[in-house]
HTML snippet that shows the backbone in 3Dmol.js (N, CA, C, O; Angstrom):
<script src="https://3Dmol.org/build/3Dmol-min.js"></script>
<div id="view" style="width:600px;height:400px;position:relative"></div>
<script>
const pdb = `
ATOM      1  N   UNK A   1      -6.766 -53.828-281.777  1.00  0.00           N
ATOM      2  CA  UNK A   1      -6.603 -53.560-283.191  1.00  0.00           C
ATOM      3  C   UNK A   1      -7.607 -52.514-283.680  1.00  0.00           C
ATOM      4  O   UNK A   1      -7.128 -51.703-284.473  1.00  0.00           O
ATOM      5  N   UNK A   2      -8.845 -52.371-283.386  1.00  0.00           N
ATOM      6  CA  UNK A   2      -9.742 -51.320-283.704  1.00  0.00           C
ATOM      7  C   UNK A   2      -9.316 -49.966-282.931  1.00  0.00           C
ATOM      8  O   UNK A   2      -9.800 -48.885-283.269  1.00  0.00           O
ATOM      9  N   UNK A   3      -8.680 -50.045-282.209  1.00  0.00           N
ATOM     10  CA  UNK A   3      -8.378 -48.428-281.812  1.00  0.00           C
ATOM     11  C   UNK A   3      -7.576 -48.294-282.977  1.00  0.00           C
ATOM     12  O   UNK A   3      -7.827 -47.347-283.721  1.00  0.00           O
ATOM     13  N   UNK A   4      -6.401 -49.291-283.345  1.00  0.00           N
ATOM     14  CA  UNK A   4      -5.311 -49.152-284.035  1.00  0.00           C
ATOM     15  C   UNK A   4      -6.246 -48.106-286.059  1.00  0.00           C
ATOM     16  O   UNK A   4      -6.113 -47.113-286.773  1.00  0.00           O
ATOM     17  N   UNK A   5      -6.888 -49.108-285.940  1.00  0.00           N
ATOM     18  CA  UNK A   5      -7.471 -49.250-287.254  1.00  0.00           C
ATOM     19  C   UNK A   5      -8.540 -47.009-287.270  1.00  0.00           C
ATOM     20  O   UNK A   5      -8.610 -46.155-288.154  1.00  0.00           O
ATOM     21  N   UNK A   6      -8.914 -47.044-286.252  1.00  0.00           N
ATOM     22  CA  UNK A   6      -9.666 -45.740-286.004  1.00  0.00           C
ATOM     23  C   UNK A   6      -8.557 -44.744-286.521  1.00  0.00           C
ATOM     24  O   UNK A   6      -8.564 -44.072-287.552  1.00  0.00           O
ATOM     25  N   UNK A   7      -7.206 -44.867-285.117  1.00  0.00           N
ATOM     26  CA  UNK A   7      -6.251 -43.840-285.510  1.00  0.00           C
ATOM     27  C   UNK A   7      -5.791 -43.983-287.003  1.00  0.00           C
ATOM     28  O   UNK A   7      -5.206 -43.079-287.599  1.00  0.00           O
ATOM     29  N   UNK A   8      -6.107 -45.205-287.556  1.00  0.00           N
ATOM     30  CA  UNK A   8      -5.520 -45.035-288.949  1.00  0.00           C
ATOM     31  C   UNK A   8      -5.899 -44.472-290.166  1.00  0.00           C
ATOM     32  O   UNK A   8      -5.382 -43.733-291.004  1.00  0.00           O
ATOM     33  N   UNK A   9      -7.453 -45.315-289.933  1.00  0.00           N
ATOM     34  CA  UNK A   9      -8.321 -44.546-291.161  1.00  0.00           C
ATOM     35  C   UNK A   9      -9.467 -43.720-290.741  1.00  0.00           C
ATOM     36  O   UNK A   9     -10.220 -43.112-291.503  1.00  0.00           O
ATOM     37  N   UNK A  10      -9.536 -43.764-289.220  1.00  0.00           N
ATOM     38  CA  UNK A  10     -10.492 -42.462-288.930  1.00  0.00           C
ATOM     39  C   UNK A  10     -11.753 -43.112-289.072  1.00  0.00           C
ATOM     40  O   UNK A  10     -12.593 -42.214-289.007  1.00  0.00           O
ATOM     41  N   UNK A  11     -12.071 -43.731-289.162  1.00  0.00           N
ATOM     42  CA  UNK A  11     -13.677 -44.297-289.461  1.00  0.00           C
ATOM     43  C   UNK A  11     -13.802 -45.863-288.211  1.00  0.00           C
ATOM     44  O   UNK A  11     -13.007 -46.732-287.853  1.00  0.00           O
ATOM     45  N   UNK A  12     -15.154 -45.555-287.921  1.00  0.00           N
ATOM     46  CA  UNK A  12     -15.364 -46.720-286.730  1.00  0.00           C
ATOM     47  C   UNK A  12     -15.500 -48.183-287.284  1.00  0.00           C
ATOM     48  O   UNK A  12     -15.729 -48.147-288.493  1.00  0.00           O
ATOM     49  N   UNK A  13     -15.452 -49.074-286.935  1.00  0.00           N
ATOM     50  CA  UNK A  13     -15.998 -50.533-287.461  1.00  0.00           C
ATOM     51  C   UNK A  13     -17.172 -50.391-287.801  1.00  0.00           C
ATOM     52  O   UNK A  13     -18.049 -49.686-287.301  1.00  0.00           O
ATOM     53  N   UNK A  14     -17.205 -51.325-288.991  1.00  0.00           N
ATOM     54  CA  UNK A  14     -18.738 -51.392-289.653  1.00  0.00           C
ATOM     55  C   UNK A  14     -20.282 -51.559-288.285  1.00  0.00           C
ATOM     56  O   UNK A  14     -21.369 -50.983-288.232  1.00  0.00           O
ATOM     57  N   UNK A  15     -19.620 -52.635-287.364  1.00  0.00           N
ATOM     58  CA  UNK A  15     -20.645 -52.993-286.291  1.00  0.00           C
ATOM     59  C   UNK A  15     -20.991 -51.799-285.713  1.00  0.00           C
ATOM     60  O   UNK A  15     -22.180 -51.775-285.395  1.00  0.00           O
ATOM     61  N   UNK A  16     -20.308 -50.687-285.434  1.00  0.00           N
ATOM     62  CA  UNK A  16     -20.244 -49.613-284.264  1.00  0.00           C
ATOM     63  C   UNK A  16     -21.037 -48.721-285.184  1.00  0.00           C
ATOM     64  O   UNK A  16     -21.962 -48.051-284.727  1.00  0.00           O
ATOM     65  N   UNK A  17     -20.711 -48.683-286.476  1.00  0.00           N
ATOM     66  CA  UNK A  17     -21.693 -47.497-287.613  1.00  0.00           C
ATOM     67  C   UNK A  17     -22.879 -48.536-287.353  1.00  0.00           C
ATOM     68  O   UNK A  17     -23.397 -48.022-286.361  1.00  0.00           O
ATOM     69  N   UNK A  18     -23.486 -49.464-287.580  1.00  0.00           N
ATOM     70  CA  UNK A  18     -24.456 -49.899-287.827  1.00  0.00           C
ATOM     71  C   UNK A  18     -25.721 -50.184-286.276  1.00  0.00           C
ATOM     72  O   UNK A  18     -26.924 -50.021-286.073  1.00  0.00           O
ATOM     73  N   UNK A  19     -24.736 -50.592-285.642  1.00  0.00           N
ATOM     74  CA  UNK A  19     -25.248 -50.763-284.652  1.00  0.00           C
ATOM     75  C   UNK A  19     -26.770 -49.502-284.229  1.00  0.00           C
ATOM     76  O   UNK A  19     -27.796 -49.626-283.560  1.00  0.00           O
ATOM     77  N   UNK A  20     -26.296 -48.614-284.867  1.00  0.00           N
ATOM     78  CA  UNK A  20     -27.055 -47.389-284.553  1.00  0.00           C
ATOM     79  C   UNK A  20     -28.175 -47.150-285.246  1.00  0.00           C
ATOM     80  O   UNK A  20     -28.611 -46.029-285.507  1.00  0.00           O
ATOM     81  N   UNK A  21     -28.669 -48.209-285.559  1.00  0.00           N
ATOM     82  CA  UNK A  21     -29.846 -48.213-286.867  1.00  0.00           C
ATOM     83  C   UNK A  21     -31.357 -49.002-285.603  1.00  0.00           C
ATOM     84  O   UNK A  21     -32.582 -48.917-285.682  1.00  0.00           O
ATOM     85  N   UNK A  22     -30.584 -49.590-284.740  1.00  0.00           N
ATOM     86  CA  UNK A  22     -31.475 -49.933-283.647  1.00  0.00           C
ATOM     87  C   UNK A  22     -31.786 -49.286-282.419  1.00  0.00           C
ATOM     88  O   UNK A  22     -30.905 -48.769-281.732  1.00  0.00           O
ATOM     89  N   UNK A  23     -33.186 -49.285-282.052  1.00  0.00           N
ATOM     90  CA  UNK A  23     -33.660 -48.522-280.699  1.00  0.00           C
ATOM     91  C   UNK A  23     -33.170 -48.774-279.909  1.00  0.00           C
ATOM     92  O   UNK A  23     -32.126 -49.392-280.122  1.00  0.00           O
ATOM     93  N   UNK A  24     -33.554 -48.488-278.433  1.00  0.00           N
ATOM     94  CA  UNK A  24     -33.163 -49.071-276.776  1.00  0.00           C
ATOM     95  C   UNK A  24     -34.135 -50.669-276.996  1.00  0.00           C
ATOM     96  O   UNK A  24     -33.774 -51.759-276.553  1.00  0.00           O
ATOM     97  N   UNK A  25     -35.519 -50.378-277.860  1.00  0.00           N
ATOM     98  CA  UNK A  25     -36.051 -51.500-277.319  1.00  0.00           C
ATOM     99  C   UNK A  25     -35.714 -52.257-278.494  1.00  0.00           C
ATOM    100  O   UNK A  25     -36.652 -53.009-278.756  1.00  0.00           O
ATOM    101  N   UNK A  26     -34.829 -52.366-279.258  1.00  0.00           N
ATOM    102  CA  UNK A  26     -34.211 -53.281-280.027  1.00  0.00           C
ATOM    103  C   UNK A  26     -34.933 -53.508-281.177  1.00  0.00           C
ATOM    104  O   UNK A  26     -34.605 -54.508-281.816  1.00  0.00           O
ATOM    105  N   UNK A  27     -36.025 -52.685-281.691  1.00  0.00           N
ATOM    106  CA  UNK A  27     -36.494 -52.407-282.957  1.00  0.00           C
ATOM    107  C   UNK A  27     -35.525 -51.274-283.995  1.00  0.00           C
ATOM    108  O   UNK A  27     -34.706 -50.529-283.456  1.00  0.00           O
ATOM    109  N   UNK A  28     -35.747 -51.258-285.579  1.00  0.00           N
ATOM    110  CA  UNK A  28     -34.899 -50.523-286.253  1.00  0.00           C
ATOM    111  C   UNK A  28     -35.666 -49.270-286.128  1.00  0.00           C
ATOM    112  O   UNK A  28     -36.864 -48.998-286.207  1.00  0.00           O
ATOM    113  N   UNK A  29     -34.485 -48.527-285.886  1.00  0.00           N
ATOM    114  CA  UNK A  29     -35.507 -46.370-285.242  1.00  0.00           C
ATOM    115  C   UNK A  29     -36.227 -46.450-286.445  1.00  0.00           C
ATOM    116  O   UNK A  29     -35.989 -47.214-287.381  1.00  0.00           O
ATOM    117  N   UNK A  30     -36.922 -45.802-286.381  1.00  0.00           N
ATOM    118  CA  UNK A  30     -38.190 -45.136-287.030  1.00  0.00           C
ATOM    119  C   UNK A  30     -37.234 -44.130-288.132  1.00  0.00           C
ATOM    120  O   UNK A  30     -37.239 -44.196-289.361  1.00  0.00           O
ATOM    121  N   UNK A  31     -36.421 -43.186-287.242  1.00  0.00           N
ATOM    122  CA  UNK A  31     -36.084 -42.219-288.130  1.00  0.00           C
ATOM    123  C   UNK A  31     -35.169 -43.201-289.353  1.00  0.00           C
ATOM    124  O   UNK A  31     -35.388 -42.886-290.523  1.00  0.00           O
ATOM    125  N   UNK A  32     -34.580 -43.884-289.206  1.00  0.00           N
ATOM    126  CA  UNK A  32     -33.295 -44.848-290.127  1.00  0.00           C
ATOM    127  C   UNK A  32     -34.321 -45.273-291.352  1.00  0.00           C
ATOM    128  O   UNK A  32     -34.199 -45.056-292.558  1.00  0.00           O
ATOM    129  N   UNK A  33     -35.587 -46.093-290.483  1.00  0.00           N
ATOM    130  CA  UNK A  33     -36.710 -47.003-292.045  1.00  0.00           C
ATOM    131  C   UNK A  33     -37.354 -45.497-292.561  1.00  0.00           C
ATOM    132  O   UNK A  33     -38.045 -45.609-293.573  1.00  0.00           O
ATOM    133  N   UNK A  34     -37.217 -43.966-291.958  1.00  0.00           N
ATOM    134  CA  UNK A  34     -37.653 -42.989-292.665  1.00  0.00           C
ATOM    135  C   UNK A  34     -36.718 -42.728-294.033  1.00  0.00           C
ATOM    136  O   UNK A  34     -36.910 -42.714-295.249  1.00  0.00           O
ATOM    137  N   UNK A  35     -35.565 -42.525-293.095  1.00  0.00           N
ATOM    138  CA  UNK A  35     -34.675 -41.996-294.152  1.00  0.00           C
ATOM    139  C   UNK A  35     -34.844 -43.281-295.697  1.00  0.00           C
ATOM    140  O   UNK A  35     -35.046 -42.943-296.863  1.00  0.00           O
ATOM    141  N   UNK A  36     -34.703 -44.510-295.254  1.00  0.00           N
ATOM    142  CA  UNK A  36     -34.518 -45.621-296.054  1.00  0.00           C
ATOM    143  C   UNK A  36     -35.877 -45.545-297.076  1.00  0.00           C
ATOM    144  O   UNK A  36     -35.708 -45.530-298.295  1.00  0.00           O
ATOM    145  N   UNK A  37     -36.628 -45.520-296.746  1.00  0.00           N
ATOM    146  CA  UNK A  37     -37.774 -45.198-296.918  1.00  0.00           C
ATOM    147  C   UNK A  37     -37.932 -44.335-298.310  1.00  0.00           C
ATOM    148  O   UNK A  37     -37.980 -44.712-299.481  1.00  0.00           O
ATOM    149  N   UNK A  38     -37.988 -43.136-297.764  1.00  0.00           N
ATOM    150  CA  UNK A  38     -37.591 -41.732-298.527  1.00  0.00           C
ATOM    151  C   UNK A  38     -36.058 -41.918-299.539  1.00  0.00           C
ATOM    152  O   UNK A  38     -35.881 -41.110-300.451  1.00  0.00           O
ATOM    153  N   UNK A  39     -35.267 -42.764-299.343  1.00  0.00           N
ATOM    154  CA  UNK A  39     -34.544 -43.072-300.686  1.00  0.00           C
ATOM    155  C   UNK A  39     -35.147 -43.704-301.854  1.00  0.00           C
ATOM    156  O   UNK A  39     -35.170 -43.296-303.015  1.00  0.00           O
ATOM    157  N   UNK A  40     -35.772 -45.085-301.201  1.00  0.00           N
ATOM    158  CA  UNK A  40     -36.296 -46.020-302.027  1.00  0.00           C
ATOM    159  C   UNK A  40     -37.297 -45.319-302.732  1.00  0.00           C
ATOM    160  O   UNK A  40     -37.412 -45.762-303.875  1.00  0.00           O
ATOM    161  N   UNK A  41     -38.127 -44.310-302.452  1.00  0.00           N
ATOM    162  CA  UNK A  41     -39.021 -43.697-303.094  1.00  0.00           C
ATOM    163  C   UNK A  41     -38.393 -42.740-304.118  1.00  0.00           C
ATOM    164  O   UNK A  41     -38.797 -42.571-305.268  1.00  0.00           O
ATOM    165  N   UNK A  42     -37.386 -42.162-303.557  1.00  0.00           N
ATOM    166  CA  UNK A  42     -36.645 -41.475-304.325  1.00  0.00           C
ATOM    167  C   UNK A  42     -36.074 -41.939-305.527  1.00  0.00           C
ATOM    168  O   UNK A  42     -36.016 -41.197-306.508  1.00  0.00           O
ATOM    169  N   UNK A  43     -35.566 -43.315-305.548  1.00  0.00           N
ATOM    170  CA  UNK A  43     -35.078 -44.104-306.199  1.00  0.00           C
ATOM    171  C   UNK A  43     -33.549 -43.747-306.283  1.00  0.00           C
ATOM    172  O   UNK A  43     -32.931 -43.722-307.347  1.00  0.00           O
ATOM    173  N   UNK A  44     -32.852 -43.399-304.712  1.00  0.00           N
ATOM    174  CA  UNK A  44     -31.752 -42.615-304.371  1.00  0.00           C
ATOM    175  C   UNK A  44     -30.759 -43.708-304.155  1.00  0.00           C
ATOM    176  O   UNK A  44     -30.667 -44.176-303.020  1.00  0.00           O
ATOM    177  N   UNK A  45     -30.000 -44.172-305.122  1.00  0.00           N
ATOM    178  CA  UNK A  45     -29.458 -45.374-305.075  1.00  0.00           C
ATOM    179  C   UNK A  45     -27.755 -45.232-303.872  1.00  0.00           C
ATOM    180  O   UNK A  45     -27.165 -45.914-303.034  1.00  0.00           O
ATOM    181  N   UNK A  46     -27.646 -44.062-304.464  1.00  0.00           N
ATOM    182  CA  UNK A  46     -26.255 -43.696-303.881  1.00  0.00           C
ATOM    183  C   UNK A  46     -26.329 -43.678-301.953  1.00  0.00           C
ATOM    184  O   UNK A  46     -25.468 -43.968-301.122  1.00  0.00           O
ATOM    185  N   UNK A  47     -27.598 -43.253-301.819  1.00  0.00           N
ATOM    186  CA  UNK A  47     -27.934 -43.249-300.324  1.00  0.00           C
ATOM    187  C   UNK A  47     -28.244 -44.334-300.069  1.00  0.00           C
ATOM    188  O   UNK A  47     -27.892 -44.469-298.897  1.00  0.00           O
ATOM    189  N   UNK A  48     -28.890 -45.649-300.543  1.00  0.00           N
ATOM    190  CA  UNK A  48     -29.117 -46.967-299.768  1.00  0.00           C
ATOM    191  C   UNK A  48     -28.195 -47.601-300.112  1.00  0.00           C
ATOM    192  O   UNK A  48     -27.995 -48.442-299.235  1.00  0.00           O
ATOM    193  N   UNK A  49     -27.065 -47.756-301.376  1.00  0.00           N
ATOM    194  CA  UNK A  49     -25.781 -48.283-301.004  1.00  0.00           C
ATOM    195  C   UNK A  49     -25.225 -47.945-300.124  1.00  0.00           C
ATOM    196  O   UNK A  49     -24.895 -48.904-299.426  1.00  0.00           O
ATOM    197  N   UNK A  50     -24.744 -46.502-299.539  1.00  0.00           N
ATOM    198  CA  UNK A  50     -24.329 -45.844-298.366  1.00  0.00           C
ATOM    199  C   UNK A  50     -24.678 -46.550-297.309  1.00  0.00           C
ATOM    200  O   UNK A  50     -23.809 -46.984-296.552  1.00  0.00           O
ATOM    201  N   UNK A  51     -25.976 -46.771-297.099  1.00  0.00           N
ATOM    202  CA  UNK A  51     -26.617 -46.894-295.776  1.00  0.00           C
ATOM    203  C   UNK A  51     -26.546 -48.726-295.572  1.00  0.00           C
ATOM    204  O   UNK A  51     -25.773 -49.211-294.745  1.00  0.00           O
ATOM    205  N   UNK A  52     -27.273 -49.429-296.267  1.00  0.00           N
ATOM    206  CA  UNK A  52     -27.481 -50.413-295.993  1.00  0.00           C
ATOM    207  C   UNK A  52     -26.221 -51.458-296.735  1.00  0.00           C
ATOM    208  O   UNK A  52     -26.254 -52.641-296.397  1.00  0.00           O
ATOM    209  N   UNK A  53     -25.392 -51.122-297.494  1.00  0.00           N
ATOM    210  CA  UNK A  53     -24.138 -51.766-298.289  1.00  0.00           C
ATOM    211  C   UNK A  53     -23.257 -52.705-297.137  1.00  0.00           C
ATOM    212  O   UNK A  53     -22.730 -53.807-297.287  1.00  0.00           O
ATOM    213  N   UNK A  54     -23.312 -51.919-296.074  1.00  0.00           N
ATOM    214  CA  UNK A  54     -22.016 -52.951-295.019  1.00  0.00           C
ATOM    215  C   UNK A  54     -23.306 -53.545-293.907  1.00  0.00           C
ATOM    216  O   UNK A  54     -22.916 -54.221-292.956  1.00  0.00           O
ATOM    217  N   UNK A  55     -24.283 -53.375-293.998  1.00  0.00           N
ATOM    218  CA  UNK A  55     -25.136 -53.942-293.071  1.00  0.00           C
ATOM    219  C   UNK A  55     -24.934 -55.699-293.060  1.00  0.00           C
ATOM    220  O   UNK A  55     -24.586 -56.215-294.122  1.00  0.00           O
ATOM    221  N   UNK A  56     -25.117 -56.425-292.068  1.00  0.00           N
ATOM    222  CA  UNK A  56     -25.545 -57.948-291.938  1.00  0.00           C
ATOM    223  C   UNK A  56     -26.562 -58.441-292.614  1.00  0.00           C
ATOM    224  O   UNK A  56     -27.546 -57.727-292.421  1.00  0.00           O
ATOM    225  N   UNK A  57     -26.803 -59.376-293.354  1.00  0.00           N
ATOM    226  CA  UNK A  57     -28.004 -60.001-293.950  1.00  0.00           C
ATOM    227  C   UNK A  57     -29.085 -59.936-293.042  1.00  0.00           C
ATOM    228  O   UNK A  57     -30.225 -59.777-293.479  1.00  0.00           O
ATOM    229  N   UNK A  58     -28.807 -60.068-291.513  1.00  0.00           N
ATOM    230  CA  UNK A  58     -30.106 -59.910-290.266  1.00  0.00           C
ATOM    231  C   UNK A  58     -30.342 -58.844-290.118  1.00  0.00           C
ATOM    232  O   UNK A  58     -31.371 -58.524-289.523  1.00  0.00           O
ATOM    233  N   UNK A  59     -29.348 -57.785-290.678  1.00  0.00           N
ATOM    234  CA  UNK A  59     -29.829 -56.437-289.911  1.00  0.00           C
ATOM    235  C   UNK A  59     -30.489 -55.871-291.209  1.00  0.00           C
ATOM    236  O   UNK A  59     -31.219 -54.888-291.079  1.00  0.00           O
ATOM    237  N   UNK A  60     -30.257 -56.509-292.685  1.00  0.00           N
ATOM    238  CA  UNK A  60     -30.920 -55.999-293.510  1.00  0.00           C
ATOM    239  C   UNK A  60     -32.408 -56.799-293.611  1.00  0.00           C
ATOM    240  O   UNK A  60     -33.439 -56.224-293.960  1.00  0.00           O
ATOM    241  N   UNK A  61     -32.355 -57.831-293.346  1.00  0.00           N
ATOM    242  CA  UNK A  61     -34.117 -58.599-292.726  1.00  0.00           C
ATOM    243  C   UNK A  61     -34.594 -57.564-292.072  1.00  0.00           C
ATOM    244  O   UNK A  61     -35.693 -57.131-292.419  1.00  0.00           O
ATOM    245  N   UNK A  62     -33.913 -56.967-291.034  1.00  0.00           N
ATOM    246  CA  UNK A  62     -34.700 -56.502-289.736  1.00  0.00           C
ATOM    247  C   UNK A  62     -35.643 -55.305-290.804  1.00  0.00           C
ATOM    248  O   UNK A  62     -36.864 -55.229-290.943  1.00  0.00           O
ATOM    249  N   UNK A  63     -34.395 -54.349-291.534  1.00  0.00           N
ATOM    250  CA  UNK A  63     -35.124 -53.588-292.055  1.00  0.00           C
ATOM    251  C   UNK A  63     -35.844 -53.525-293.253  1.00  0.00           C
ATOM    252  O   UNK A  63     -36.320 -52.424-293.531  1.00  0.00           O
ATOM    253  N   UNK A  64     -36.017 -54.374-293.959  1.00  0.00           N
ATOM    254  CA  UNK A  64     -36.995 -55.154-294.995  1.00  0.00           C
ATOM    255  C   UNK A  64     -37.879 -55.625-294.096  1.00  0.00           C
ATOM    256  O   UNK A  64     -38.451 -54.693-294.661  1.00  0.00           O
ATOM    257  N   UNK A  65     -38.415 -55.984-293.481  1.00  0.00           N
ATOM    258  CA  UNK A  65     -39.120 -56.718-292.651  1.00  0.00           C
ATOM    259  C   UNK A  65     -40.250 -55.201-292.053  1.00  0.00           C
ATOM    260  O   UNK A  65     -41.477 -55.110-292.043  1.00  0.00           O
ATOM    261  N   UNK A  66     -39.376 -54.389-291.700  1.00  0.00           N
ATOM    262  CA  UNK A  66     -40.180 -53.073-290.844  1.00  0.00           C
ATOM    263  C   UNK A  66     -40.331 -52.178-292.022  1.00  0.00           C
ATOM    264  O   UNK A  66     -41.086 -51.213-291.902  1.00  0.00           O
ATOM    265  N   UNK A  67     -39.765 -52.358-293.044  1.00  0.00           N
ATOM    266  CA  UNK A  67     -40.733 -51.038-294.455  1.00  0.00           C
ATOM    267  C   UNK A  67     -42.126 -51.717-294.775  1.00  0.00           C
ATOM    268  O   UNK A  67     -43.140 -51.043-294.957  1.00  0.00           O
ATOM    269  N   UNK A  68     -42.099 -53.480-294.848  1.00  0.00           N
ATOM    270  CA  UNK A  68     -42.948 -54.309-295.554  1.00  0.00           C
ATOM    271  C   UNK A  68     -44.322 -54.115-294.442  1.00  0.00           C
ATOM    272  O   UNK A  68     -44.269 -55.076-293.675  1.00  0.00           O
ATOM    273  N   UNK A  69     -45.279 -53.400-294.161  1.00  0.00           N
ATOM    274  CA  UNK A  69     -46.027 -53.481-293.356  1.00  0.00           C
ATOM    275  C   UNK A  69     -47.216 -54.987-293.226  1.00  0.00           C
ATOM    276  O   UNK A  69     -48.040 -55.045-292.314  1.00  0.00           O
TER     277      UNK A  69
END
`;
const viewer = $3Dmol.createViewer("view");
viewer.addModel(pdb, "pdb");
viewer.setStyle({}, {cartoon: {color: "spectrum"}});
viewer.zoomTo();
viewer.render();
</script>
């Protein structure tokens, strides 16, 4: 059904976009809590709905968790 769903609307599953917010060693990249980072400062609302809106409640811990030093 997800090939089905690709050829249809052209866009990957939420898991497959997100998935990519994590390293090899299973921490959130550096560059992703940059960008996130640099919104929140910005107060760039349109970019962290974008970014973090379809994320998992764990994957949004992960990255609340790694801005909060």
């Amino acid at each position: 059904m997800e090939v089905q769903d690709r050829e249809t609307t052209g866009a990957a599953p939420a898991e497959e976009h997100h998935a990519d917010i994590y390293g090899e060693n299973g921490a959130v990249r550096a560059s992703f809590l940059a960008q996130i980072g640099a919104a929140i400062a910005d107060r760039d609302t349109i970019t962290l709905k974008r970014e973090v809106d379809d994320l998992h409640q764990s994957e949004l811990g992960d990255v609340l968790e790694a801005l909060h030093p």
